[in-house]
ROGUVEX-67525 format. One line per field, with one value per residue (C-alpha): residue number from 1; residue in three letters; x, y, z. Coordinates in nm, 4 decimals, decimal comma, padded with zeros to 6 digits. Example, Ala and Ser with C-alpha at 12.3 -4.5 7.8 and 13.67 -1.06 7.14 Angstrom:
residues 2
pos c(1:2)
code c(ALA:SER)
x c(01,2300:01,3670)
y c(-00,4500:-00,1060)
z c(00,7800:00,7140)
end
This chain:
residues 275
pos c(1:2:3:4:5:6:7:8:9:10:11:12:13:14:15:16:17:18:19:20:21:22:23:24:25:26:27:28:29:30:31:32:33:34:35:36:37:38:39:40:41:42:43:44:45:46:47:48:49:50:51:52:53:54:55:56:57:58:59:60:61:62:63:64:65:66:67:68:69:70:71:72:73:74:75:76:77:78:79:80:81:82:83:84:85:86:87:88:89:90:91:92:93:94:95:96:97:98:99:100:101:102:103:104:105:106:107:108:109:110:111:112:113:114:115:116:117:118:119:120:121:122:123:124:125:126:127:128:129:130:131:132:133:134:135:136:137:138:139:140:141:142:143:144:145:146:147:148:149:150:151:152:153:154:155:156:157:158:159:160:161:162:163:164:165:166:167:168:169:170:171:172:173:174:175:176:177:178:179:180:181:182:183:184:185:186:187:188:189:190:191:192:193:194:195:196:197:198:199:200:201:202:203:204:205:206:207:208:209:210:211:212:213:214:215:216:217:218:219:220:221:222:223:224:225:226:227:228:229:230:231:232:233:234:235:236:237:238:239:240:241:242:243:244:245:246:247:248:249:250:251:252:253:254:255:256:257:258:259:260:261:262:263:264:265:266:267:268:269:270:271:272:273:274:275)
code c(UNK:UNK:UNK:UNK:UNK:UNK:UNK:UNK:UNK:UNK:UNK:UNK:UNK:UNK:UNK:UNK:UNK:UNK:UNK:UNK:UNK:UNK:UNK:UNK:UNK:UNK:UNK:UNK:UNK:UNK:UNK:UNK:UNK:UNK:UNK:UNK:UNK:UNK:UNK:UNK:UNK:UNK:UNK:UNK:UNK:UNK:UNK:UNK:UNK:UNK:UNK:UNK:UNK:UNK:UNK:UNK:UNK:UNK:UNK:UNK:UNK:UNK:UNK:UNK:UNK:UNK:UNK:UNK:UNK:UNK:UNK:UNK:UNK:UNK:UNK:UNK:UNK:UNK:UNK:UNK:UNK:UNK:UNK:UNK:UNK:UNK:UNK:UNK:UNK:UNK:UNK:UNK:UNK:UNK:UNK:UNK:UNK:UNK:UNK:UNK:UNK:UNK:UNK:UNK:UNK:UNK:UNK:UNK:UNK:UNK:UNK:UNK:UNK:UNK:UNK:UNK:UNK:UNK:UNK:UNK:UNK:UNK:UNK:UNK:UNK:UNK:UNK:UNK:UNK:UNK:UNK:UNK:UNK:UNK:UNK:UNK:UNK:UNK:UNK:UNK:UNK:UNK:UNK:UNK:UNK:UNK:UNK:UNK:UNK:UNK:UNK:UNK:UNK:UNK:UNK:UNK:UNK:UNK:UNK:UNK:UNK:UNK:UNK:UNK:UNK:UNK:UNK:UNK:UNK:UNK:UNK:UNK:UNK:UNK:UNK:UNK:UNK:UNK:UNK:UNK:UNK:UNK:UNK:UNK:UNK:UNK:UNK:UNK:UNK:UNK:UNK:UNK:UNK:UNK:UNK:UNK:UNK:UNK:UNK:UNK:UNK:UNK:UNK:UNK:UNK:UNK:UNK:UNK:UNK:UNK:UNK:UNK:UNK:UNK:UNK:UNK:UNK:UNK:UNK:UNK:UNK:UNK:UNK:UNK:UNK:UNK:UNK:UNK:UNK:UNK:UNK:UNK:UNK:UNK:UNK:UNK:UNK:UNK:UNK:UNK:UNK:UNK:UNK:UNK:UNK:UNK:UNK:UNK:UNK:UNK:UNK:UNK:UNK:UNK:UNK:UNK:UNK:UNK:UNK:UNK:UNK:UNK:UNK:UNK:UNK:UNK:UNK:UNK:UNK:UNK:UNK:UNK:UNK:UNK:UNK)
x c(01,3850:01,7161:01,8157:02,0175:02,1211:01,8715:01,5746:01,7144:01,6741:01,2886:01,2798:01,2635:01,5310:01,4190:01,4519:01,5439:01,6154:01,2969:01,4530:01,3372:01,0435:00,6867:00,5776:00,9309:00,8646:01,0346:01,0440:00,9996:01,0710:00,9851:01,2622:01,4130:01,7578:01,8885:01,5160:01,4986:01,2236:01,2381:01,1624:01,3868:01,4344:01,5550:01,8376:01,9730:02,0855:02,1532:01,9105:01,8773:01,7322:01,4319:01,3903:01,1167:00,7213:00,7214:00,3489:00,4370:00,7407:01,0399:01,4064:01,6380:01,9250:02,2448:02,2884:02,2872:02,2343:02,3010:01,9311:02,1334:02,1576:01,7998:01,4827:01,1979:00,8300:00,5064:00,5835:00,3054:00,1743:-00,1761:-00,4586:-00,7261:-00,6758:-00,9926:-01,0201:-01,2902:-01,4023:-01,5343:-01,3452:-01,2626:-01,4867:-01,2263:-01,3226:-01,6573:-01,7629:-02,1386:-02,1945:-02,3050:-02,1278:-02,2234:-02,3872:-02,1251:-01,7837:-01,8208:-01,6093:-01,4337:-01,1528:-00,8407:-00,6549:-00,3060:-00,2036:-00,2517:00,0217:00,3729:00,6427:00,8123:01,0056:00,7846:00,6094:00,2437:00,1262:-00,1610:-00,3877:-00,4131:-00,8208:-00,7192:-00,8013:-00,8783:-00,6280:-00,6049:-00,3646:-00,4960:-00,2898:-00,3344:-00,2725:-00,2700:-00,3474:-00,1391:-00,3519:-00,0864:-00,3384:-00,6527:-00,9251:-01,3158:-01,6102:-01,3732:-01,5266:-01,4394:-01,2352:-01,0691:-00,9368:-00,6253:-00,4869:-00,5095:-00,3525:00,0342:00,1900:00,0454:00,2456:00,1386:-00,0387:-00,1817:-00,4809:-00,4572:-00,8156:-00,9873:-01,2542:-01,4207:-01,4211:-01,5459:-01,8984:-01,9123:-01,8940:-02,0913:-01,8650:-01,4916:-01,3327:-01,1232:-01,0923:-00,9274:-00,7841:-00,6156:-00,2467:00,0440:-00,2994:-00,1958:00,1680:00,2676:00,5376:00,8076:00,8555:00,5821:00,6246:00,5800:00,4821:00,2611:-00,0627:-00,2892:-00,5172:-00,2415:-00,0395:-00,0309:-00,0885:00,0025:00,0593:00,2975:00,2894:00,6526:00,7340:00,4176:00,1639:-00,1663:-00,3328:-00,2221:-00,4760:-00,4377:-00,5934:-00,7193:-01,0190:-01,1430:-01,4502:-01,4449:-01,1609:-00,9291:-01,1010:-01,4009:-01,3292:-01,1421:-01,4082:-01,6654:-01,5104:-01,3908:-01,7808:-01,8143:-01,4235:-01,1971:-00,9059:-00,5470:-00,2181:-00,0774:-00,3735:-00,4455:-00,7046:-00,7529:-00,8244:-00,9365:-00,7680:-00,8237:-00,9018:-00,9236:-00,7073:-00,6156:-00,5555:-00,2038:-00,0019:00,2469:00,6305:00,4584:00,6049:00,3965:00,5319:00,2766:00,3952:00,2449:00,3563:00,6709:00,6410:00,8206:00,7785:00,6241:00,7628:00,6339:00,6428:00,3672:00,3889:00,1857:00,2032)
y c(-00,6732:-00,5631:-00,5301:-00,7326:-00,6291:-00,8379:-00,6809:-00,3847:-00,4594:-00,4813:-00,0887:00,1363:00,4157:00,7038:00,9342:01,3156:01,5570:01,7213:02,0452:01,8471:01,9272:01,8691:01,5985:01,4103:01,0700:01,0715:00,7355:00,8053:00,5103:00,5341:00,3368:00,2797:00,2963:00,2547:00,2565:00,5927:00,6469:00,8773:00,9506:00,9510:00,9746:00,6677:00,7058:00,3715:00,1691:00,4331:00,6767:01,0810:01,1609:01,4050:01,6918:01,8330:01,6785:01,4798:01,5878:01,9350:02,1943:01,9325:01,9770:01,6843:01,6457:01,5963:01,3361:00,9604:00,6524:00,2572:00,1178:-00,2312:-00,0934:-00,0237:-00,1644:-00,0830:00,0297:00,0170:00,3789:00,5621:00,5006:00,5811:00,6901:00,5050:00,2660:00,2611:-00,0143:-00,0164:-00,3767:-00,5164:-00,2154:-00,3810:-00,5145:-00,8369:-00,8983:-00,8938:-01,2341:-01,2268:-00,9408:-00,6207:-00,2888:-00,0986:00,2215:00,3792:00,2757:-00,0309:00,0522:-00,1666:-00,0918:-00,2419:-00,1964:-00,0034:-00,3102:-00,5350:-00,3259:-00,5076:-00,4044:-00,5147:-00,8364:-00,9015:-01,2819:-01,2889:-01,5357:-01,7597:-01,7641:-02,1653:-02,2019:-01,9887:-02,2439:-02,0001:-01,7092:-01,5128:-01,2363:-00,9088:-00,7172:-00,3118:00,0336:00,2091:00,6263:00,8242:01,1170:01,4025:01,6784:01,6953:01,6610:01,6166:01,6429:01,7373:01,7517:01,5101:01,8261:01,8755:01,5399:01,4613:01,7529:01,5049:01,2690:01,2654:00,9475:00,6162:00,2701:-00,1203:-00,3050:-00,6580:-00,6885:-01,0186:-01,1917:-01,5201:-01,6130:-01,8254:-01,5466:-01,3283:-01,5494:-01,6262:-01,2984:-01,0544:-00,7769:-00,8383:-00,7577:-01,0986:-01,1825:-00,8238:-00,6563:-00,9235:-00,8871:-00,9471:-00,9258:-00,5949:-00,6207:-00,2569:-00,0681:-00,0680:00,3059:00,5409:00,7454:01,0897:01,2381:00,9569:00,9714:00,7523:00,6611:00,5196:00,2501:-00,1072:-00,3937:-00,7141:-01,0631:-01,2899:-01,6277:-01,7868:-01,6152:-01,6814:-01,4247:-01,4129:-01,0919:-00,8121:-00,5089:-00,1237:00,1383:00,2996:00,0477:00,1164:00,1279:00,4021:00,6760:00,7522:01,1090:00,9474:00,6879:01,0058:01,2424:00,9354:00,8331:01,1923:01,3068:01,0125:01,0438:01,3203:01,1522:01,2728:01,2820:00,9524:00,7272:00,5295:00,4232:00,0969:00,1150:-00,2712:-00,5705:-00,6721:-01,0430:-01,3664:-01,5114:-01,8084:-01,9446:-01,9196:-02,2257:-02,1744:-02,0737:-01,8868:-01,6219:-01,3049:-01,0164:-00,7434:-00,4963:-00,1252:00,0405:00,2931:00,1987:-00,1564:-00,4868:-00,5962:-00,8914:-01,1005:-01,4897:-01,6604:-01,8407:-02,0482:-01,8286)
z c(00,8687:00,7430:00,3769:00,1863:-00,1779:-00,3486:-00,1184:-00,2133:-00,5628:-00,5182:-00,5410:-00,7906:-00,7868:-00,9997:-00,7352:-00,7049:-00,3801:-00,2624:-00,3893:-00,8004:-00,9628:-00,8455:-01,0686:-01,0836:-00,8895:-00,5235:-00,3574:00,0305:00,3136:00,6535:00,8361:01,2139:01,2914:01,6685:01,7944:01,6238:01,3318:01,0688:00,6589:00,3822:00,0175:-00,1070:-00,4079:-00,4665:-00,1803:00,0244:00,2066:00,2738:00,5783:00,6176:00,8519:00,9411:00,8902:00,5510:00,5002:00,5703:00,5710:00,5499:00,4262:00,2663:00,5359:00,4677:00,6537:00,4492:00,5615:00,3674:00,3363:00,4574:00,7628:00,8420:00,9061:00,6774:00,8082:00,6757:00,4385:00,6914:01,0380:01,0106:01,2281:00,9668:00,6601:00,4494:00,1323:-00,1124:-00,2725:-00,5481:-00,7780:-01,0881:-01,3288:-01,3876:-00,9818:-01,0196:-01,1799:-01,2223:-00,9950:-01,0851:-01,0636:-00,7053:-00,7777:-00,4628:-00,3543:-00,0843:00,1993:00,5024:00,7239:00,7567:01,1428:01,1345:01,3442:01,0169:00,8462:00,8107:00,6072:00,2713:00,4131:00,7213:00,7328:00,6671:00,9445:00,9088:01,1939:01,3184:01,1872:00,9169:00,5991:00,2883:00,3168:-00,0241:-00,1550:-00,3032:-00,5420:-00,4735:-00,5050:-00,2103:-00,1592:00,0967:00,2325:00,2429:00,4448:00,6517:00,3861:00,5044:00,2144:-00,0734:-00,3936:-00,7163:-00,7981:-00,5559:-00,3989:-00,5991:-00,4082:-00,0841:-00,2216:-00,1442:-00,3025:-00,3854:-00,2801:-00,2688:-00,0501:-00,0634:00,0762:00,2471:00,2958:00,4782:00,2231:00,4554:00,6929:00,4702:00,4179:00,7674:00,9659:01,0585:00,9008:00,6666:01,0108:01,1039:00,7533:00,6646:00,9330:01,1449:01,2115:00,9616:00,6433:00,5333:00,3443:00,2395:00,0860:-00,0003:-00,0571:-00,1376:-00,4681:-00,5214:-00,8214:-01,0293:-01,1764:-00,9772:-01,2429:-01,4501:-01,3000:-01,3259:-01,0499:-01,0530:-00,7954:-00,8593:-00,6185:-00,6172:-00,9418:-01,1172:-01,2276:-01,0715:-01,1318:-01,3925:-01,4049:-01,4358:-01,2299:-01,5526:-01,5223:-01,1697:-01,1201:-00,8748:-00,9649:-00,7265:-00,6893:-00,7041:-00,4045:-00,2041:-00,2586:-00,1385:00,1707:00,2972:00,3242:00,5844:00,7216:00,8043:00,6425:00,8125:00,6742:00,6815:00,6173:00,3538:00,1507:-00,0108:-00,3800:-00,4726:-00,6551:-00,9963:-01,1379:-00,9228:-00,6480:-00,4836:-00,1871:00,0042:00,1358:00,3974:00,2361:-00,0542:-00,1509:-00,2410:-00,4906:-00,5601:-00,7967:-00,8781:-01,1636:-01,0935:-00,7265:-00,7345:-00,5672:-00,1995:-00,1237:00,1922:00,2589:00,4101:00,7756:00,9919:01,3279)
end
């Protein structure tokens, strides 16, 4: 979907050159452009390209593009996305804490970008929105300790983890009710250079707030949840894990509009669709 200068808006632009600081936050799109794909730092409504492999030995080009011109990807292309549920005490209800992290899988094929229409499936009746933040895995990390995962983790960006309730109770596994196409909203940039464990989340359906949490009160720490799911998983750069969504939800209706918003990263905005 091309930008306009109100979807441009959406996006935060505290962003310096790659050459900046370590901890300095670095918004990062992954865009096409004439059927060509690439990475680039994102500094207001305009866009420097990246050479090289953004999880590896890269170089800020100098060559620029205007982020109207584009269309914007989901900020990765991953070989696995991993979530973790029932990871906030406010998302609970009566349930108890798990004593590990409860893991599903999302498909890559659910990803759509910031912009894209989240289509409801025809027997779809109970589709929810889930308010995120997602993890970036920046290198090849299998069975890293507690101590030793943040260093995995490249850059964190939304996601909304788009669910069928009904689905949910009736399957055999989360599969169709998580992982079906156009349920997993993500983006719009990924950031650089913020602290994981302290950013807020929050929904908002057609302007109004519907969930409002802080990663402070996971459950499961984002080392924690990396450490956790890379004895089990050789995560690669480029995937992304899950983290869970605080409070309650709702249920969708065709022409809502979705915003989730995570702290420093800025606003994912999709509209909902019957497909």
């Amino acid at each position: 979907m091309r930008f306009t200068t109100t979807l441009a808006a959406a996006l935060l632009t505290i962003i310096t050159p790659l050459s900046a600081q370590e901890h300095d936050p670095m918004h990062i799109v992954r865009y096409s452009l004439n059927g060509r794909v690439s990475y680039g730092i994102l500094q207001g409504e305009r866009i420097q390209e990246i050479d090289g492999d953004v999880f590896g030995e890269h170089d800020a080009a100098d060559r620029w593009v205007d982020l109207v011109d584009v269309t914007l990807l989901p900020p990765t292309d991953p070989q696995k996305v991993i979530a973790v549920g029932l990871n906030y005490r406010s998302h609970l209800g009566n349930r108890e804490p798990a004593a590990e992290p409860g893991l599903f899988a999302k498909y890559p094929t659910s990803l759509i970008a910031h912009g894209e229409d989240i289509l409801m499936p025809p027997d779809a009746r109970n589709l929810h929105y889930e308010a995120e933040m997602v993890l970036v895995i920046g290198k090849e990390c299998s069975n890293v300790s507690e101590a030793d995962a943040l260093d995995c983790v490249f850059a964190i960006t939304a996601g909304n983890d788009v669910s069928e309730r009904d689905w949910q109770s009736s399957d055999l596994q989360w599969l169709r009710a998580k992982a079906s196409d156009t349920f997993g909203p993500v983006g719009p940039s990924m950031v650089v250079g913020l602290d994981p464990d302290n950013v807020s989340v929050e929904s908002r359906v057609n302007g109004e707030v519907r969930q409002s949490g802080h990663t402070s009160d996971l459950i499961f720490d984002v080392s924690t949840i990396v450490s956790y799911i890379s004895r089990y998983f050789t995560l690669s750069p480029g995937d992304q894990i899950w983290t869970g969504t605080p409070g309650t939800t709702r249920r969708m209706q065709p022409g809502d509009v979705i915003e989730i918003e995570v702290g420093g990263v800025g606003v994912l905005r999709n509209t909902v669709r019957r497909r």
